[in-house]
N, C-alpha and C positions, 0 to 999 in steps of 0.2 A: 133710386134716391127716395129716400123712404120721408113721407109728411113732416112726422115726427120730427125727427134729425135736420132736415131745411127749418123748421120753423126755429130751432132753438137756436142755428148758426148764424139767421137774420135776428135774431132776439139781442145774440149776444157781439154782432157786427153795430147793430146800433147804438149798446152801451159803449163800442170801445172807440165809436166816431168812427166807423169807414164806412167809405159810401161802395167803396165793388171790394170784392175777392176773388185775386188769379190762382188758379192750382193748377199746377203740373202733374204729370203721371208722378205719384208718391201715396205714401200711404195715409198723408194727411187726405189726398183726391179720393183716395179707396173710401176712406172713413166718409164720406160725406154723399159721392154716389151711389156707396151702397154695392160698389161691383168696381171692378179692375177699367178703366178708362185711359184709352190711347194717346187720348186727347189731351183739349185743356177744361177746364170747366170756368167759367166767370160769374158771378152772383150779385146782381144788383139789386136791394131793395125796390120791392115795385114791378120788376121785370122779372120774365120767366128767365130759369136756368140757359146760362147759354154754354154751349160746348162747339169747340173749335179744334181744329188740327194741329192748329201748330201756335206759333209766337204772334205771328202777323195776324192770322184770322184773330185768336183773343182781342188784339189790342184794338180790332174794329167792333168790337161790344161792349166796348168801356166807354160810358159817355164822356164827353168832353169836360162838361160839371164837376167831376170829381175832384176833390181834395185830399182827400187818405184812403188811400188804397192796400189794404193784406196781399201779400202774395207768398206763393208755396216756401217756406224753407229752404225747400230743396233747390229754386230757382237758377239755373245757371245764367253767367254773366251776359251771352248775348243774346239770353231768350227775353232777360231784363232790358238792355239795349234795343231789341225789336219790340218791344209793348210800348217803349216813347211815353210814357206817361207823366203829364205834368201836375204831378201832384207828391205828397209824401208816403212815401211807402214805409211799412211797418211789416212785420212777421205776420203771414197767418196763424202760426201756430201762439199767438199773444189770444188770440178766440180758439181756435182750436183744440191746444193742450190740455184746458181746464175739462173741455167735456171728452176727449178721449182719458183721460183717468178712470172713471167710472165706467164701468162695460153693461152695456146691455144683455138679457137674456140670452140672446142671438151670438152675440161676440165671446160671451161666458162659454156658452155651448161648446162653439167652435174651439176656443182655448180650451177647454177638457178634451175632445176630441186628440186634439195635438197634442195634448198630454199619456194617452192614451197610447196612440203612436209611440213617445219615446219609452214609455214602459213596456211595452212590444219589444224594441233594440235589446234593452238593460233584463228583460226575462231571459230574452235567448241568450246573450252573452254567459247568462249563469247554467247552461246550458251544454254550451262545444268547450271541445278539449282546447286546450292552447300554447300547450309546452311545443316548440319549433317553430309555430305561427308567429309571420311579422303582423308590427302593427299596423300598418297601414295594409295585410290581407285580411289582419281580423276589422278593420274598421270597414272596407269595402264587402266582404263579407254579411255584417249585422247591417247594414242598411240593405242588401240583398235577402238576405232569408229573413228578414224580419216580416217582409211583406210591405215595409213601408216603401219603398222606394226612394222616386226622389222628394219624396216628402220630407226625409230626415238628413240630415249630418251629423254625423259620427266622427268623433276623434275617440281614436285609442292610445295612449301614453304608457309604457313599460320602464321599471327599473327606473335609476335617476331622473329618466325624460317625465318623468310626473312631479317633479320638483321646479318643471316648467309651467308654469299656469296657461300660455299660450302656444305650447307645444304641438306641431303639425305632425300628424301620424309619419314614420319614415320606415325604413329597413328594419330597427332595430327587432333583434329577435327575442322573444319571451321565453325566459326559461322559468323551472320550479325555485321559487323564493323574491321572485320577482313583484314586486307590486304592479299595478293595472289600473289606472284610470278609466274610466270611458264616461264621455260626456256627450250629450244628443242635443240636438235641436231639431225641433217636428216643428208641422205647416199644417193646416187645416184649415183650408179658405179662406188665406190670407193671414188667418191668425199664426202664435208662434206659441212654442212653448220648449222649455229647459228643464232636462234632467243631471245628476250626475251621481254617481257611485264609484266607489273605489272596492277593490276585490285584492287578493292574493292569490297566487299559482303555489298550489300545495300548503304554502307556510308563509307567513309572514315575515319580514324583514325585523331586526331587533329594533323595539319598540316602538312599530307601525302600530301594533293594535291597542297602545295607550296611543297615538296620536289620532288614531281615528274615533278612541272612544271620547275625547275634547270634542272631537268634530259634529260627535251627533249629541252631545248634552248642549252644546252651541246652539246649536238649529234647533234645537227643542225649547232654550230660551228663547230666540227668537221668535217661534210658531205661537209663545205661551204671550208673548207683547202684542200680539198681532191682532186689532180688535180696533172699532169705532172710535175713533178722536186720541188714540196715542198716532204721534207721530214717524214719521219714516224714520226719522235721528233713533229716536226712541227703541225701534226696535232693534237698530243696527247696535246701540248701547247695549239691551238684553246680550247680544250671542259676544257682544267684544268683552265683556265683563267675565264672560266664562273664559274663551282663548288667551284673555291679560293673565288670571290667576293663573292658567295651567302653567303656563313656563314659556310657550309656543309665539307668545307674542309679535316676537321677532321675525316670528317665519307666517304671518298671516297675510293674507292678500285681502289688503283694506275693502270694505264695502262688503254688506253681509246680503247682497239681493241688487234687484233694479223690474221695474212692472215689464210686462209683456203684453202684447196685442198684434197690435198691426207690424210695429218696429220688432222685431226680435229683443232689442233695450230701449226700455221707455220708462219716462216716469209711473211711480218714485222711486225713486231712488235710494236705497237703504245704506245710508251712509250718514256718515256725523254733521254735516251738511245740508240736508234735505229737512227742511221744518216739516214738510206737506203732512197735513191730517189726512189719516186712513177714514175711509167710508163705505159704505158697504160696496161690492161691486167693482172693488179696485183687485185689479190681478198682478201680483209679482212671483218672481222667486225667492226664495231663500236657499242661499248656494253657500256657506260659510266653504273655507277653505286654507290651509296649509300647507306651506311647500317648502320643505330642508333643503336647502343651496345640496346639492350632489349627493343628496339619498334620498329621498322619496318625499312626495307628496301626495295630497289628498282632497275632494272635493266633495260634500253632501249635499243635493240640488235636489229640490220639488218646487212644484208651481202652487201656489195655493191664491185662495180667493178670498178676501177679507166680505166678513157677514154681518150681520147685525148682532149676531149672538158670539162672535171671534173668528176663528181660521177655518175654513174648511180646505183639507188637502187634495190636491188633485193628485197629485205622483201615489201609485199604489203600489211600487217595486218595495218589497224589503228593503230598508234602509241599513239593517246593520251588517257586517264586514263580510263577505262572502269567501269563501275558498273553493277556485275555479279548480276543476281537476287538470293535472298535467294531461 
């Protein structure tokens, strides 16, 4: 638990009136210990860190004084029932959220790292042959030769099944004309990161490669909004103003992003919704994406990290349309 990060989370438990913070194992607890924790951790202004096993031991570090107490999110029902606290409880993440937005050096790091990773997956894919390969041998597969291990997840989507945005790799067999999904998710010491690309086997499908060329002048609006004090709505407006005009509108999967860190999805949220002002330091995606009901769909994902000067990208795979050899 690093000085810095205790000092700001007592800084800002004070402004919001609580007198202790319960965290359970989550990644709000990661965020704050600095390290993955079994336990529980408890934080009382004035008192050392305390860490406990379970429900019971917390609730014997919580003085009796207490009036508003944060606890984990994540909290489950009778771990709340065992801490007995007679006071009013609130969300930790109402202190929390504001300072995981912005990432430190350290968390930056690690979120490139993971980015890294899934650009590893999405190089090899462009790589092996795939004409008779199921998707789910070629998804098993790139999270194997990649090198990443279990650090990544991989879905591969063929033919129609990429018109699924939440499609689980199956049997389905890849043939030449087939469109290909693959979309990753990397780890790197807790942290996460999202990639995604779309390819063809031999040839494209009729009129994949006008739907994919929407896909990346989208994300490229998007990347072009993405800078100190425009807001999350804001950018998700840049990429949705290209996909309204193209035609595709119909077939778009609302929300043009969402931040990445500790959560795999965390704020902000790039969607029409989400006021939050960008700052430097903040890490999302940008994933714009397309799915035709029973012909094909499409996804273009990179992680990028808002700067003082505007976007800088972490995903380095080529982004435009690849043709995987059968």
């Amino acid at each position: 638990m690093t000085g810095e990060v205790m000092a700001a989370v007592l800084s800002r438990m004070s402004a919001a009136g609580l007198d202790a913070l319960v965290l359970r194992p989550s990644p709000d607890l990661r965020y704050v210990a600095g390290r993955d924790v079994s336990g529980f951790l408890v934080l009382v202004p004035g008192l050392p860190p305390g860490f406990a096993a379970d429900a019971a031991e917390a609730a014997a570090l919580i003085p009796a004084s207490v009036s508003r107490v944060g606890v984990d999110a994540q909290m489950r029902a009778h771990e709340l029932f065992v801490l007995r606290v007679d006071a009013d409880l609130v969300l930790a993440s109402a202190v929390l959220d504001p300072m995981r937005l912005t990432k430190r050096p350290d968390e930056i790091a690690a979120i490139e790292r993971a980015a890294a990773a899934a650009d590893g997956v999405l190089a090899l894919a462009r790589e092996l042959s795939w004409f008779g390969a199921t998707e789910h041998g070629m998804a098993r597969r790139l999270a194997a030769e990649s090198g990443a291990g279990e650090r990544v997840s991989v879905v591969v989507a063929a033919g129609e099944n990429t018109a699924r945005p939440r499609h689980t790799p199956a049997g389905r067999v890849i043939n030449p004309g087939d469109a290909v999904s693959i979309r990753v998710t990397a780890e790197s010491d807790g942290y996460h990161a999202h990639a995604s690309r779309g390819f063809v086997v031999a040839e494209p499908p009729e009129d994949f490669d006008a739907v994919y060329a929407v896909l990346l002048s989208a994300r490229d609006a998007a990347a072009e909004a993405v800078r100190p004090g425009v807001t999350a709505a804001e950018v998700d407006a840049a990429a949705w103003s290209v996909l309204d005009e193209s035609g595709y509108g119909a077939y778009v999967t609302r929300g043009t992003g969402h931040g990445v860190g500790l959560d795999r999805r965390e704020a902000p949220w790039l969607t029409a919704a989400d006021r939050t002002v960008l700052a430097p330091g903040m890490t999302m995606t940008i994933e714009p994406g397309i799915h035709v009901p029973d012909l094909y769909g499409a996804q273009v994902g990179d992680v990028v990290e808002c700067t003082k000067t505007g976007i800088r990208t972490m995903s380095q795979v080529p982004r435009a349309l690849h043709v995987l050899d059968p």
